[in-house]
ZARO-693788 format. One line per 5 residues: number of its first residue (from 1); their letters; for each residue x, y, z of C-alpha. Coordinates in Angstrom, 3 decimals, decimal comma. Layout:
REM ZARO-693788
NUM = a = X Y Z; ...
This chain:
REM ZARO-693788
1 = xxxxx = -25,095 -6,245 -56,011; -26,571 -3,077 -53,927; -23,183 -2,868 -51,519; -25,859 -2,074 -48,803; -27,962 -5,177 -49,281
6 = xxxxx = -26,959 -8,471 -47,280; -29,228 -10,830 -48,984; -28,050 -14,072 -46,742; -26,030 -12,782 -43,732; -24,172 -16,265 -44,218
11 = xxxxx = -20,383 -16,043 -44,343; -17,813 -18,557 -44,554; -14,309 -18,038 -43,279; -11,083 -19,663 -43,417; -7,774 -19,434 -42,268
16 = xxxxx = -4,832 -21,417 -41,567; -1,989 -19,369 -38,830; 1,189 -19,106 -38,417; 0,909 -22,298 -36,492; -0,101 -24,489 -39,329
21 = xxxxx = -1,901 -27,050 -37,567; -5,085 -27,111 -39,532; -7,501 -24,718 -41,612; -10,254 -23,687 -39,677; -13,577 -23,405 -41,382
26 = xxxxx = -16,549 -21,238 -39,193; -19,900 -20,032 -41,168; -21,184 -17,524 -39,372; -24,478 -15,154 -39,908; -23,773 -11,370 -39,006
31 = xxxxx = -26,117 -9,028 -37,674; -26,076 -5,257 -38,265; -27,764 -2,815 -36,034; -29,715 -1,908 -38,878; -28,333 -1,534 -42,575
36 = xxxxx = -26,596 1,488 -42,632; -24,552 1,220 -39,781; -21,018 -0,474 -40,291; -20,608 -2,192 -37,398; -21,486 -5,406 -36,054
41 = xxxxx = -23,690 -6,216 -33,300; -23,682 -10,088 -33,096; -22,448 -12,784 -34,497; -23,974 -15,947 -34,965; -21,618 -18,936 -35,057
46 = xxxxx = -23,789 -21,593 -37,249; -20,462 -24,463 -37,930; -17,372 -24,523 -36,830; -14,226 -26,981 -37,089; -10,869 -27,232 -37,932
51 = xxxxx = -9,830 -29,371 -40,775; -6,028 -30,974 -40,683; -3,545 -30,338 -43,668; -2,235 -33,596 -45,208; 0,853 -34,096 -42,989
56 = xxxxx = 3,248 -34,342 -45,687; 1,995 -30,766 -46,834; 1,700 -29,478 -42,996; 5,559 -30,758 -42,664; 6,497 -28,746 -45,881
61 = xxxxx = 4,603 -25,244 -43,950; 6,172 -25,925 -40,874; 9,395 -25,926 -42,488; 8,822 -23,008 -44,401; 7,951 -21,114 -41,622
66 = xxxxx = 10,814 -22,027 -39,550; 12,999 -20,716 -43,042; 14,450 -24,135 -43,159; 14,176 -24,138 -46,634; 14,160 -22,447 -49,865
71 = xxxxx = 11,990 -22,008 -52,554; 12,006 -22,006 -56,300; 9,308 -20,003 -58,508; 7,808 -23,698 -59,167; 7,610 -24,909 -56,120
76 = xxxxx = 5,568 -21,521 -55,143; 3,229 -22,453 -57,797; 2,549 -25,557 -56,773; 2,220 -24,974 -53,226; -0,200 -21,735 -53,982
81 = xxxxx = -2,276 -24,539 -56,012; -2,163 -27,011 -53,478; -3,217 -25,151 -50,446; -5,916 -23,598 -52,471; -7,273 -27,173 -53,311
86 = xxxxx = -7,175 -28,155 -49,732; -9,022 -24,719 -48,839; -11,433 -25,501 -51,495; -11,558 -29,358 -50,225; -11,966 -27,595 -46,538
91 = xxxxx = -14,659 -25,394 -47,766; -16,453 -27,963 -48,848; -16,744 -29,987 -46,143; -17,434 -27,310 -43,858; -20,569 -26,723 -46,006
96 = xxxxx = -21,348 -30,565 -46,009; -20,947 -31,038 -42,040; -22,952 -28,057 -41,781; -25,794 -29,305 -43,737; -25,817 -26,142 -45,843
101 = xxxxx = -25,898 -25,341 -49,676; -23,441 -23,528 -51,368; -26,176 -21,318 -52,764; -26,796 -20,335 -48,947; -23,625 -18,603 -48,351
106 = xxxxx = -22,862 -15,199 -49,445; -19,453 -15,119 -49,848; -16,645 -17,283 -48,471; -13,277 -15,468 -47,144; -10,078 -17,279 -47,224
111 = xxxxx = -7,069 -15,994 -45,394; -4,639 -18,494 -47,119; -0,793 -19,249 -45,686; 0,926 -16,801 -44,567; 4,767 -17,543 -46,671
116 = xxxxx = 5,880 -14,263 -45,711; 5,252 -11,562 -43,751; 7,728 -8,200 -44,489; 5,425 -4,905 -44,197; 8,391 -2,154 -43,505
121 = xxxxx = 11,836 -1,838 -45,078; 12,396 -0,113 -48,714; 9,799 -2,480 -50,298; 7,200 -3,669 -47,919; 5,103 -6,858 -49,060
126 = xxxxx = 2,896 -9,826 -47,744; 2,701 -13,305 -48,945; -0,090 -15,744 -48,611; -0,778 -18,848 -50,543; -3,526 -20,500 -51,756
131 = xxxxx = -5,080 -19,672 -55,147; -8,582 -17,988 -54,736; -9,891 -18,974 -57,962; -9,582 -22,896 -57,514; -11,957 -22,259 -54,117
136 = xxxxx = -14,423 -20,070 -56,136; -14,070 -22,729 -59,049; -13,813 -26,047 -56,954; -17,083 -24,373 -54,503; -19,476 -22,107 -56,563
141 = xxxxx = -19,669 -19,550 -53,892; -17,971 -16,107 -54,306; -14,534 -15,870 -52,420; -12,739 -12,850 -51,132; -8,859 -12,983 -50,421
146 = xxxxx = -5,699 -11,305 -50,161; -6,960 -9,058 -47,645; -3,437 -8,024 -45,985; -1,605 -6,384 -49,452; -4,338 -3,453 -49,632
151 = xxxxx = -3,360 -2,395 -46,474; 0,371 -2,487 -46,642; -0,343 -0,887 -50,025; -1,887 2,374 -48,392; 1,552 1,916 -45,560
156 = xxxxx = 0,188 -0,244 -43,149; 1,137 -3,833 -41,925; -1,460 -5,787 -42,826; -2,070 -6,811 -39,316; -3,853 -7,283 -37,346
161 = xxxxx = -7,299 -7,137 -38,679; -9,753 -8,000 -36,449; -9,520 -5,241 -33,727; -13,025 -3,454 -35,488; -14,924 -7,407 -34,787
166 = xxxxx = -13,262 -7,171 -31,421; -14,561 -4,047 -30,524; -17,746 -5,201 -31,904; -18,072 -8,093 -30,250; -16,631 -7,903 -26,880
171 = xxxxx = -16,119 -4,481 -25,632; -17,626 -3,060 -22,418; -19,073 0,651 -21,729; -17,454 0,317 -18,318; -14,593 -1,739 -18,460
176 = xxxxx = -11,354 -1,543 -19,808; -10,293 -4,809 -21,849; -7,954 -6,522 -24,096; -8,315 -9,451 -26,681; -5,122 -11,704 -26,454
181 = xxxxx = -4,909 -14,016 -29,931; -2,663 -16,564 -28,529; -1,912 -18,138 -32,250; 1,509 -18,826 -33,857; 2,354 -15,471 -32,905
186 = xxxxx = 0,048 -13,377 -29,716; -1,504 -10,245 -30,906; -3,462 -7,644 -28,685; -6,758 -5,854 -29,102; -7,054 -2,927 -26,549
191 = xxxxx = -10,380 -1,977 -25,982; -10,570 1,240 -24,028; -13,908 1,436 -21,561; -16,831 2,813 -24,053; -14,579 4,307 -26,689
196 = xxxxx = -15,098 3,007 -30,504; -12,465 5,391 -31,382; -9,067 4,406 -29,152; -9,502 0,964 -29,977; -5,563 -0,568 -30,977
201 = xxxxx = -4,271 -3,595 -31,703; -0,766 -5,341 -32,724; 1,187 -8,367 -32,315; 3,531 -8,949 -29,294; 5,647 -11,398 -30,374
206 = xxxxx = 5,590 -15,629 -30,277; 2,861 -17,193 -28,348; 2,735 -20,988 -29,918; 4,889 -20,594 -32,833; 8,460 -21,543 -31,267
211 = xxxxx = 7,081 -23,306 -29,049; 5,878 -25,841 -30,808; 8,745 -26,412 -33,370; 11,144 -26,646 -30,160; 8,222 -29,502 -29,003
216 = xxxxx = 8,182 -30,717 -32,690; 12,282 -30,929 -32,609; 12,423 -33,042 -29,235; 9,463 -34,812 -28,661; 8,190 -35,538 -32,096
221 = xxxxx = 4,488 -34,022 -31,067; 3,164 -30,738 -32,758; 2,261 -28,880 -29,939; 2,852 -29,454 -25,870; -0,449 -30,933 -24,882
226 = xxxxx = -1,534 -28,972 -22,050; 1,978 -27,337 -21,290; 3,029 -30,721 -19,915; 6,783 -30,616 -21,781; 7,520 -27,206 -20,742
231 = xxxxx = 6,116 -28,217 -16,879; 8,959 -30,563 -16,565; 11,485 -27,573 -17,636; 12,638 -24,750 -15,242; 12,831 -21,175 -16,985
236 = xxxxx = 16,313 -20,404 -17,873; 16,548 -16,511 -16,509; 19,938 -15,770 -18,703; 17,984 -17,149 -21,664; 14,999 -15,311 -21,686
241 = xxxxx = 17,196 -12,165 -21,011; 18,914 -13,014 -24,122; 15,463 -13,600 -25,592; 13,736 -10,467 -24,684; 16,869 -8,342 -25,617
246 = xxxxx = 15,095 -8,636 -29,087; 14,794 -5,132 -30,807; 11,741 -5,902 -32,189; 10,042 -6,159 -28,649; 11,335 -2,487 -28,043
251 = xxxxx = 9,713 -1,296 -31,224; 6,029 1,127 -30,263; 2,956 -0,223 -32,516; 1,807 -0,515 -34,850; 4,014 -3,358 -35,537
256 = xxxxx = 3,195 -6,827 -36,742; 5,830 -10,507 -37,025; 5,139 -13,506 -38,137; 6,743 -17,341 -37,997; 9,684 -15,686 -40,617
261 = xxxxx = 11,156 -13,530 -37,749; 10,662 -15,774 -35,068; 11,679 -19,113 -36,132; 14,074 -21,831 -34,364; 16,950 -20,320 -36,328
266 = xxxxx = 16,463 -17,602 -34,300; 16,482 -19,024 -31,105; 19,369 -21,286 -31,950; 21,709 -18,242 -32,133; 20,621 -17,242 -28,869
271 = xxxxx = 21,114 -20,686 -27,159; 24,677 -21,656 -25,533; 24,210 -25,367 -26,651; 24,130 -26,925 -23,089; 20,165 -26,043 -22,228
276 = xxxxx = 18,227 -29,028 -21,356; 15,317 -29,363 -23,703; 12,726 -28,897 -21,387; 14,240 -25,650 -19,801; 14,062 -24,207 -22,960
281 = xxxxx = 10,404 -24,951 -23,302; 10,006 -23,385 -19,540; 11,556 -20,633 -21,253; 9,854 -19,789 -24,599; 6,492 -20,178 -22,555
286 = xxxxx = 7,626 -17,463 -19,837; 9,195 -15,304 -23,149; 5,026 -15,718 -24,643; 3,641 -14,669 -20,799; 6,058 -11,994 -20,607
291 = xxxxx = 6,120 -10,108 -23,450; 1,990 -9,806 -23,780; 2,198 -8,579 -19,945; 4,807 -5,994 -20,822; 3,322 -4,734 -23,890
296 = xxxxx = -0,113 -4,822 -22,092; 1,338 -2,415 -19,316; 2,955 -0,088 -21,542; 0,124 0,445 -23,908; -3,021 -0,154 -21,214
301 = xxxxx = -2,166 -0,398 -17,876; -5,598 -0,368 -16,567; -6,627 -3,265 -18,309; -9,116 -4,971 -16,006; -9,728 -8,430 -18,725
306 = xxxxx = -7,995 -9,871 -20,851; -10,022 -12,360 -23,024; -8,116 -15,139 -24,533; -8,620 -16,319 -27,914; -6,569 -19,028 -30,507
311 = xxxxx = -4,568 -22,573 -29,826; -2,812 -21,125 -26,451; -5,986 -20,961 -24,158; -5,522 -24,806 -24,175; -2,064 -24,260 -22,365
316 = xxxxx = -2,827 -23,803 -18,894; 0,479 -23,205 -18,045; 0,443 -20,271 -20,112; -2,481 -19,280 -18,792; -1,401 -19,102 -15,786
321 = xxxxx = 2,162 -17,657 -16,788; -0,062 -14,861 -18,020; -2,364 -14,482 -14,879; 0,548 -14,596 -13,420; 2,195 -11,869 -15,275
326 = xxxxx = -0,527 -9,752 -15,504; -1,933 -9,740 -11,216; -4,379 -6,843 -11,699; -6,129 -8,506 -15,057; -8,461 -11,365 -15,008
331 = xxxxx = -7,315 -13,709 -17,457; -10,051 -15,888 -19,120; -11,105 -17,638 -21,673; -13,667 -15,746 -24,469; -15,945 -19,084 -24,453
336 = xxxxx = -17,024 -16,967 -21,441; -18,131 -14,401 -23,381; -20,186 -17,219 -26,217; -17,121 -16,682 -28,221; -15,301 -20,115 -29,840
341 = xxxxx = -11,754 -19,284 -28,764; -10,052 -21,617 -31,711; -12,860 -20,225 -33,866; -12,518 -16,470 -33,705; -10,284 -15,816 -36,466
346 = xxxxx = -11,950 -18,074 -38,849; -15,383 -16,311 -38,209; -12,985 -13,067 -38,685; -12,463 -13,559 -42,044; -16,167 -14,782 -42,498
351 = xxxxx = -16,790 -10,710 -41,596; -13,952 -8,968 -43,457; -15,353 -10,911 -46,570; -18,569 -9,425 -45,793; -17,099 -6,014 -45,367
356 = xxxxx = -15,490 -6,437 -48,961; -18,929 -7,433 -50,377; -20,757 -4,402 -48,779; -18,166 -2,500 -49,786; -16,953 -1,668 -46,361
361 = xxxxx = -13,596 -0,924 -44,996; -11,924 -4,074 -43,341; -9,069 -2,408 -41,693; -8,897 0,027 -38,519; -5,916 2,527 -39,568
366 = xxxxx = -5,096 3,723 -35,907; -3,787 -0,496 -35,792; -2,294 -1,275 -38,505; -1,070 2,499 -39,714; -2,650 2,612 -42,676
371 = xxxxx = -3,164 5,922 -44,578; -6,375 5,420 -44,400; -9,718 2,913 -44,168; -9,612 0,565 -46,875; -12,113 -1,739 -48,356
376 = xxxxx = -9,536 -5,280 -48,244; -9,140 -8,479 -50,887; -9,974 -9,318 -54,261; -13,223 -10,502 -54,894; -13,074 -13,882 -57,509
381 = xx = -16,734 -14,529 -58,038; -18,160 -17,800 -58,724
């Protein structure tokens, strides 16, 4: 196709985080300025939803991610297969709800699971499963994927990717801001006051992620429902000393993590063995609140709003751990701004597809230190 023709504007995008509770599924119609600018100037959000994994499968991510178990070269293949069948099935019935066609949509871009994340040492890679050609095969449509290994390829980490729909989307001529994806893991988007150019981004460390397998582990739920475990808890100060004494945290971006770094294993060989349960829930919340706020200071101090995106901006305690944390911000919700907060990654990958199929770079290499701009993912047509 002419790489500067959009003949449909419709995009579907999926992804399931690092927090593995569900694929979401958005189909969303871009709108460029005109065509032969690259950047986005609104995006309409036709369908949204997430989809739940079958919970024996959810179980088996959940304890992948929390490295609680090990894998043989079969048991990749068969997981890779599965989750792309339940992307495909997800696909589908994102289409069906929607009341669209599969001949309607342009492309659809799939994220996949994350297995693992490793983008620096002496051979930097990234994992994630779910086989592409079953969801162009199983759906008819055209699916882009693998977007993170182009990027590490040219020395970047893969992440995060969705600073340039950030800056698109929700940056202000005369204010300084920050997206804050509160997933499995919090990442920032700093979006300096009318300037395109000095936009950054990079993760700060667990936001749901340990969280939830410490809720998992002692109440049997998958997330605290409204931060009502970690509200009976009182925040352990020698703990989250111990916490935050992480090297990682000290490390300047760009820098990326993921649920194979910070996992309960982790924490476990931080604990003393006598912490209450619910103290240590106090805890991991005030570790989320605190590192954002102190990577927010060090990298933008004059942020004036911080827009909250992902599964955490149904925590109000860690809202208000990060209002709290963060006095001279406003902390808020991007449904403020006409922006699905547990849909914004989804509708992410919905654009980088369409960046791949305009033959567009995906990636912004002043985030993710990249070489260079990159055009992202493998294209397996239908």
């Amino acid at each position: 196709m002419n790489p500067t023709h959009d003949p449909s504007g419709l995009y579907l995008g999926l992804i399931s985080g690092t927090s593995a509770d569900g694929i979401d599924a958005a189909l969303v119609r871009f709108h460029d300025d005109d065509d032969d600018d690259d950047g986005v100037t609104r995006a309409e959000l036709r369908f949204g939803r997430t989809y739940p994994w079958p919970e024996d499968l959810r179980a088996r991510l959940v304890e992948l991610g929390q490295r609680a178990a090990t894998l043989t070269l079969d048991d990749i293949g068969e997981l890779d297969t599965r989750i792309g069948l339940q992307f495909a099935d997800t696909a589908l019935a994102a289409l069906r709800h929607a009341g669209v066609d599969a001949g309607e949509v342009a492309a659809i871009g799939s994220h996949g699971q994350t297995l693992r994340h490793r983008p620096q040492g002496p051979h930097p890679f990234t994992l994630q499963l779910g086989d592409a050609s079953l969801i162009a095969e199983r759906c008819g449509v055209r699916t882009v994927a693998d977007f993170r290994r182009r990027d590490v390829a040219a020395g970047g980490h893969g992440a995060p990717l969705l600073p340039a729909l950030h800056a698109a989307l929700l940056s202000a001529p005369d204010e300084h801001r920050a997206v804050l994806n509160l997933g499995g893991i919090a990442n920032l988007t700093l979006l300096p006051a009318g300037d395109a150019v000095g936009v950054r981004g990079f993760d700060t460390g667990p936001a749901n992620g340990l969280m939830d397998a410490w809720c998992l582990r002692h109440t049997g739920a998958g997330y605290d429902r409204g931060g009502a475990f970690a509200a009976t808890g009182r925040v352990d100060a020698d703990l989250l000393q111990r916490l935050l004494d992480e090297p990682w945290f000290a490390l300047p971006p760009p820098k990326s993590t993921g649920r194979d770094q910070f996992h309960l294993g982790w924490l476990e060989g931080l604990l003393l063995g006598d912490e209450a349960p619910a103290d240590v829930q106090a805890t991991l919340l005030a570790l989320s609140a605190r590192t954002v706020a102190d990577a927010l200071r060090a990298a933008q101090p004059e942020t004036a709003r911080v827009i909250a995106c992902g599964g955490g901006v149904h925590n109000p305690m860690l809202l208000a751990a990060l209002a709290e944390a963060l006095p001279d911000a406003r902390v808020e919700s991007s449904a403020l701004h006409g922006l699905d907060p547990d849909m914004i990654e989804a509708m992410g990958f919905a654009w980088l597809a369409r960046q791949t199929v305009l033959g567009r770079p995906g990636n912004l290499p002043g985030v993710t230190g990249a070489a260079g701009p990159r055009v992202l993912g493998a294209i397996h047509s239908a």
